[in-house]
Backbone as XML, in Angstrom:
<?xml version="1.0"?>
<chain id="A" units="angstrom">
  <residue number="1" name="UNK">
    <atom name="N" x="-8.403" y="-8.664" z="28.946"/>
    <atom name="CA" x="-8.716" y="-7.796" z="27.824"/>
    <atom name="C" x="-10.215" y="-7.541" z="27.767"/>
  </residue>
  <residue number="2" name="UNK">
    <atom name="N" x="-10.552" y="-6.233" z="27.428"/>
    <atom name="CA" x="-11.618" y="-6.296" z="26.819"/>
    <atom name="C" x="-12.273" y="-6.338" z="25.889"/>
  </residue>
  <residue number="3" name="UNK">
    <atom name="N" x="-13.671" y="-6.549" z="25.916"/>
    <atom name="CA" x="-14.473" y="-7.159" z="24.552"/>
    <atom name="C" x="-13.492" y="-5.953" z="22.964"/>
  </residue>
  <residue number="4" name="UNK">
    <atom name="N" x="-13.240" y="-4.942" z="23.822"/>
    <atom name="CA" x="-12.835" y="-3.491" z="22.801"/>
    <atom name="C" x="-12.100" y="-4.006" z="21.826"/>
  </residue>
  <residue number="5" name="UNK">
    <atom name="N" x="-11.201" y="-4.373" z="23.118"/>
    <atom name="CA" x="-9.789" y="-4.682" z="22.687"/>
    <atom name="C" x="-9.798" y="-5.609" z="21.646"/>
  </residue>
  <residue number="6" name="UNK">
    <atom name="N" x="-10.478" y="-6.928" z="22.210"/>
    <atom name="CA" x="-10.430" y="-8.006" z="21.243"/>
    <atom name="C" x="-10.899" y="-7.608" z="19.810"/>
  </residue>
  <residue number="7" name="UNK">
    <atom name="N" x="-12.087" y="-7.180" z="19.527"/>
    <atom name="CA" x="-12.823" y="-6.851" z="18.837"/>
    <atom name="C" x="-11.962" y="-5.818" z="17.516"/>
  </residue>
  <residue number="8" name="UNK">
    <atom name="N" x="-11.250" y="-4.962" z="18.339"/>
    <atom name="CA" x="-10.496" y="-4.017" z="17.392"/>
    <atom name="C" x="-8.932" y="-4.700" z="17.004"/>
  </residue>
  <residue number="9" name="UNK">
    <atom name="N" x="-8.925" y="-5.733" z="17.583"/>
    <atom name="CA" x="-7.655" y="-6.425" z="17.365"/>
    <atom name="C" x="-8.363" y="-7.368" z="16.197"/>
  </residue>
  <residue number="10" name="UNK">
    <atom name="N" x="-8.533" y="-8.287" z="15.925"/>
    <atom name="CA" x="-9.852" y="-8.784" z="15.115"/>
    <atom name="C" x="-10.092" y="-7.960" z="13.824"/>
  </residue>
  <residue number="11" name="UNK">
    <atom name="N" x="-10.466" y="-7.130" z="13.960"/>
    <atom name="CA" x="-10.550" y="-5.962" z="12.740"/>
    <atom name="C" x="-9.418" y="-5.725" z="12.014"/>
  </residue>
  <residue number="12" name="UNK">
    <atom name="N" x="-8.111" y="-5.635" z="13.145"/>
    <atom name="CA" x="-6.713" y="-5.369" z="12.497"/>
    <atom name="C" x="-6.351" y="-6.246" z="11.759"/>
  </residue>
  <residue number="13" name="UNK">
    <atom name="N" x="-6.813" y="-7.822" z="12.279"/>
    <atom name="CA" x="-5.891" y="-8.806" z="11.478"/>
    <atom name="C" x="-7.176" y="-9.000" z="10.201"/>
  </residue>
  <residue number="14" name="UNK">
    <atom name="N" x="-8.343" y="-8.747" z="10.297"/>
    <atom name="CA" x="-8.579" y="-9.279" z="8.945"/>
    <atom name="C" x="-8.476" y="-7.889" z="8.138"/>
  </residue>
  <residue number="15" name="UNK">
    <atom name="N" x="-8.090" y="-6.870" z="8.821"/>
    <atom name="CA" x="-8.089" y="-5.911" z="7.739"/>
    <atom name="C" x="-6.585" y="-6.026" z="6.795"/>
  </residue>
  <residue number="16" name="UNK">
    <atom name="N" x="-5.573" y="-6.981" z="7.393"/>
    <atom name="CA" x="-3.946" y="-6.592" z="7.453"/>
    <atom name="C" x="-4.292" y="-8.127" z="6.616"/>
  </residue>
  <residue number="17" name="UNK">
    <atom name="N" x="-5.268" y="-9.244" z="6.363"/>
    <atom name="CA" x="-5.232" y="-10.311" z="5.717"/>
    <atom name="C" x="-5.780" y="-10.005" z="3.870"/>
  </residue>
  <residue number="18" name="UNK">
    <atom name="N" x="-7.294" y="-9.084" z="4.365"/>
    <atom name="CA" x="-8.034" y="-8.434" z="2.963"/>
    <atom name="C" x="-6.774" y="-7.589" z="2.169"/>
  </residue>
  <residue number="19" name="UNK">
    <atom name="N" x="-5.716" y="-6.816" z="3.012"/>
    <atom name="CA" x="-5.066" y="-6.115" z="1.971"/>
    <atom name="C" x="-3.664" y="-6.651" z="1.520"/>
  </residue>
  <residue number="20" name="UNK">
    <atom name="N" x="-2.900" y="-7.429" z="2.721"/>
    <atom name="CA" x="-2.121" y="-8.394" z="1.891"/>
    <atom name="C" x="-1.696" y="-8.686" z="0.328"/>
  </residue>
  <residue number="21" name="UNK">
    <atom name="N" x="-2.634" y="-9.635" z="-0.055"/>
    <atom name="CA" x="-2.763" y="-9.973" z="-1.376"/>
    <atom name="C" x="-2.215" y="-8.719" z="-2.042"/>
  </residue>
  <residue number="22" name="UNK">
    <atom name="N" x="-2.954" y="-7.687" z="-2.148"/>
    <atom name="CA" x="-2.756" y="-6.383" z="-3.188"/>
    <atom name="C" x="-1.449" y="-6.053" z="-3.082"/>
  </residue>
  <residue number="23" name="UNK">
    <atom name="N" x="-0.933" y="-5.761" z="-2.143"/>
    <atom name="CA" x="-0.109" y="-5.262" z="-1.287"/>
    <atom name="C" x="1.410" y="-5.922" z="-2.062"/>
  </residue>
  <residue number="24" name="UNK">
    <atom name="N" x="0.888" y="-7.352" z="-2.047"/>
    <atom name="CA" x="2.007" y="-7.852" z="-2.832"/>
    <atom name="C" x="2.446" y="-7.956" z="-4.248"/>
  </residue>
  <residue number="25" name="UNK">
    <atom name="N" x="1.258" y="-8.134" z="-4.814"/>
    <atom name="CA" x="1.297" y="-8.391" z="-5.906"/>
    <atom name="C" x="1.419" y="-6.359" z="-6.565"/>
  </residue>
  <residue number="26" name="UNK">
    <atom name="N" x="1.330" y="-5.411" z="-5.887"/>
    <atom name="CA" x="1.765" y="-4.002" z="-6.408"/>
    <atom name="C" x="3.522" y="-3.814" z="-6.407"/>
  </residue>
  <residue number="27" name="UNK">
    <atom name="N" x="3.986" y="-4.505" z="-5.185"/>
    <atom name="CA" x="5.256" y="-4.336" z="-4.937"/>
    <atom name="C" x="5.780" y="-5.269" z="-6.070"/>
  </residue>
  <residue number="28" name="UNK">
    <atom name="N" x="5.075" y="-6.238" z="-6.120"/>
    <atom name="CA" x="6.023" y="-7.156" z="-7.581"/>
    <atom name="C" x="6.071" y="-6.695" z="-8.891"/>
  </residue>
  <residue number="29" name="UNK">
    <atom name="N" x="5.236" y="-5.858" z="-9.395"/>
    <atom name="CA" x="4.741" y="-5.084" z="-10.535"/>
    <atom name="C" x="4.716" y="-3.725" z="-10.359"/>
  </residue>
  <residue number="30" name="UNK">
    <atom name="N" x="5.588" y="-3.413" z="-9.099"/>
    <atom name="CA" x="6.065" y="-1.425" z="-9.330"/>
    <atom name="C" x="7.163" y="-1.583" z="-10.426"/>
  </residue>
  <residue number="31" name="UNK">
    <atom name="N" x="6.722" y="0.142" z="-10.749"/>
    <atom name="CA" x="8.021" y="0.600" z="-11.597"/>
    <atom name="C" x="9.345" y="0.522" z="-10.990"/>
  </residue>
  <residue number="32" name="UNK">
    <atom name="N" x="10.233" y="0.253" z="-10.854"/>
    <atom name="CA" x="11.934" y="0.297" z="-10.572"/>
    <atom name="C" x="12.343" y="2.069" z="-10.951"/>
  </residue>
  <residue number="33" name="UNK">
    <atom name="N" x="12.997" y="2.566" z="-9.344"/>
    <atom name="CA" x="12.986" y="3.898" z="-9.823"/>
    <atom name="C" x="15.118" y="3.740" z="-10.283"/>
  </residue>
  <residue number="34" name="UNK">
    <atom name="N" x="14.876" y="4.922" z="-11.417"/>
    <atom name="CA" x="16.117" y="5.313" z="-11.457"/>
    <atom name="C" x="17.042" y="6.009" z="-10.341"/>
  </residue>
  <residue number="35" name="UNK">
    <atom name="N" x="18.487" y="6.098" z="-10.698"/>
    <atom name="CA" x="19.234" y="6.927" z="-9.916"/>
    <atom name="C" x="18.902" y="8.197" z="-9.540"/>
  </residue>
  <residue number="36" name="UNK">
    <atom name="N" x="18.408" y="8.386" z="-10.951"/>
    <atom name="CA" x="17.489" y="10.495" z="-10.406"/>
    <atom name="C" x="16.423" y="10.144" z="-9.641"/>
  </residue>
  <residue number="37" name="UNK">
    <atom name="N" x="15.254" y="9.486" z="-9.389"/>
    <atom name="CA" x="14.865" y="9.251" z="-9.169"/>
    <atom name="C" x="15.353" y="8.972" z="-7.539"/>
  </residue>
  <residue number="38" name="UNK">
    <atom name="N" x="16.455" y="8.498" z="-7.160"/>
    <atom name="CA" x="16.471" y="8.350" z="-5.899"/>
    <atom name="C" x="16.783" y="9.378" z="-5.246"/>
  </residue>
  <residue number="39" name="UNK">
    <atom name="N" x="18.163" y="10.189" z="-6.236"/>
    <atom name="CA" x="19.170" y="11.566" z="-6.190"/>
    <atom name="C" x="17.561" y="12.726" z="-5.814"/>
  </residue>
  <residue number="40" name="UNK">
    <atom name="N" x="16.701" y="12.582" z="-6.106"/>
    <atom name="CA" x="15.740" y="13.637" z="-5.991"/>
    <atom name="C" x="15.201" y="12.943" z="-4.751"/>
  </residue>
  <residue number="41" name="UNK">
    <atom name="N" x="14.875" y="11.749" z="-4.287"/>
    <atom name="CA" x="13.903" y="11.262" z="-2.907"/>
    <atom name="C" x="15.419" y="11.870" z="-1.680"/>
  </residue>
  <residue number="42" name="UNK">
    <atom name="N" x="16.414" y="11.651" z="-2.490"/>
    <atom name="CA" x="17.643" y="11.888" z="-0.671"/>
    <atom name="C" x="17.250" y="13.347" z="-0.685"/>
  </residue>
  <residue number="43" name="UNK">
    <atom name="N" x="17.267" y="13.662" z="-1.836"/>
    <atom name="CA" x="17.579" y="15.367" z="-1.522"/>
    <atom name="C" x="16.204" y="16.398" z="-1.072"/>
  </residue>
  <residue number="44" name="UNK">
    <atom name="N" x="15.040" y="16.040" z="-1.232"/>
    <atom name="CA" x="14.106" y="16.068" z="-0.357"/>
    <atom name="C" x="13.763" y="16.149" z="0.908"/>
  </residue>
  <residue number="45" name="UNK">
    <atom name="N" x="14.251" y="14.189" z="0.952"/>
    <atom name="CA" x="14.022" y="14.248" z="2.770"/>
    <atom name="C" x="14.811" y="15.093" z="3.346"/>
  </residue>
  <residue number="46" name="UNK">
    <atom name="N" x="16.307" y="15.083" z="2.835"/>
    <atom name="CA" x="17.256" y="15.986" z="3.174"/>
    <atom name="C" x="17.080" y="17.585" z="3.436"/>
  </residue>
  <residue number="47" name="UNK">
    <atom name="N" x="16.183" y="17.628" z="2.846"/>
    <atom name="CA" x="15.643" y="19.138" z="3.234"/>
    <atom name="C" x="14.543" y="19.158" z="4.229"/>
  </residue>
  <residue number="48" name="UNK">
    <atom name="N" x="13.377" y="17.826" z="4.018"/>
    <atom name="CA" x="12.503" y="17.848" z="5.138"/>
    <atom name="C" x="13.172" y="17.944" z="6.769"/>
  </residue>
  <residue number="49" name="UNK">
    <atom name="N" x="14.228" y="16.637" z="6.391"/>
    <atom name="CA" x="14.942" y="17.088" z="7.466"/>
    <atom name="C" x="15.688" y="18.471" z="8.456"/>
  </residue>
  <residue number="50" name="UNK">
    <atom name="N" x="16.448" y="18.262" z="7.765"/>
    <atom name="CA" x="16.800" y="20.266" z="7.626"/>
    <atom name="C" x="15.783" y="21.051" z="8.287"/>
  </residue>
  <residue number="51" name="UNK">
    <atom name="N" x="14.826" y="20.954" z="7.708"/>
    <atom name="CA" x="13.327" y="21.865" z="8.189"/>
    <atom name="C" x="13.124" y="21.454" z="9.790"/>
  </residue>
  <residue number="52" name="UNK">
    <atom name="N" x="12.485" y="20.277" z="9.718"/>
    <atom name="CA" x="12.602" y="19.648" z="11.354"/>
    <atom name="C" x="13.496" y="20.074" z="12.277"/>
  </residue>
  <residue number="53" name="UNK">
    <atom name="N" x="14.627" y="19.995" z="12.130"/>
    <atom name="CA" x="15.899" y="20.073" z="12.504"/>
    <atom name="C" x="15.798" y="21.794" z="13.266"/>
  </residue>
  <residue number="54" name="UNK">
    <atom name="N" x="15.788" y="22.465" z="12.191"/>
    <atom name="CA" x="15.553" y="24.151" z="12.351"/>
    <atom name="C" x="14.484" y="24.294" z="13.510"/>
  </residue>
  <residue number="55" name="UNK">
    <atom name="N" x="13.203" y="23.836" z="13.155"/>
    <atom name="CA" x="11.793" y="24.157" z="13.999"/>
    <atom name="C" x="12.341" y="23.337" z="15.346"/>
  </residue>
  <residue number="56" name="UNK">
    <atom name="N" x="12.772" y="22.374" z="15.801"/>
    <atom name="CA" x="13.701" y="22.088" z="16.507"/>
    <atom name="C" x="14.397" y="22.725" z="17.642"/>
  </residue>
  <residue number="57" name="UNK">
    <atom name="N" x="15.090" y="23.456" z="17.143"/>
    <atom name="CA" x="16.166" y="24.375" z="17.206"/>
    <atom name="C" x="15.300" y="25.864" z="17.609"/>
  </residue>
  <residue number="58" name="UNK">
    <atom name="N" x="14.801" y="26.330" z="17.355"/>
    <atom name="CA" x="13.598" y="27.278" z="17.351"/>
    <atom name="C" x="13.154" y="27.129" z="18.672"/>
  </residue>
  <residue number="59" name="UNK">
    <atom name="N" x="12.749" y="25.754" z="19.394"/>
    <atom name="CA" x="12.020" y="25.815" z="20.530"/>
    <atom name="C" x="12.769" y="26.328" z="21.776"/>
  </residue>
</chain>
């Protein structure tokens, strides 16, 4: 390996250690989404998808 490598590997783990903490303690103290709330996230991707799908299809 090189010095790069090491060096930017190094960076990853204390950057992935500094944000941890937050990281957890946000997921323990999010809001809880409702059923609409989800009924609106499927039907979204469901269209992002769709979209992809088309442009896709297009090539």
């Amino acid at each position: 390996m090189e010095w790069m490598q090491i060096v930017s590997a190094l960076a990853l783990v204390v950057f992935i250690v500094v944000l941890l903490p937050g990281v957890i303690d946000r997921v323990k103290n999010s809001p809880k989404g409702t059923s609409s709330d989800w009924m609106n996230f499927v039907f979204i991707m469901l269209i992002i998808i769709g979209f992809i799908m088309m442009l896709i299809k297009l090539v």
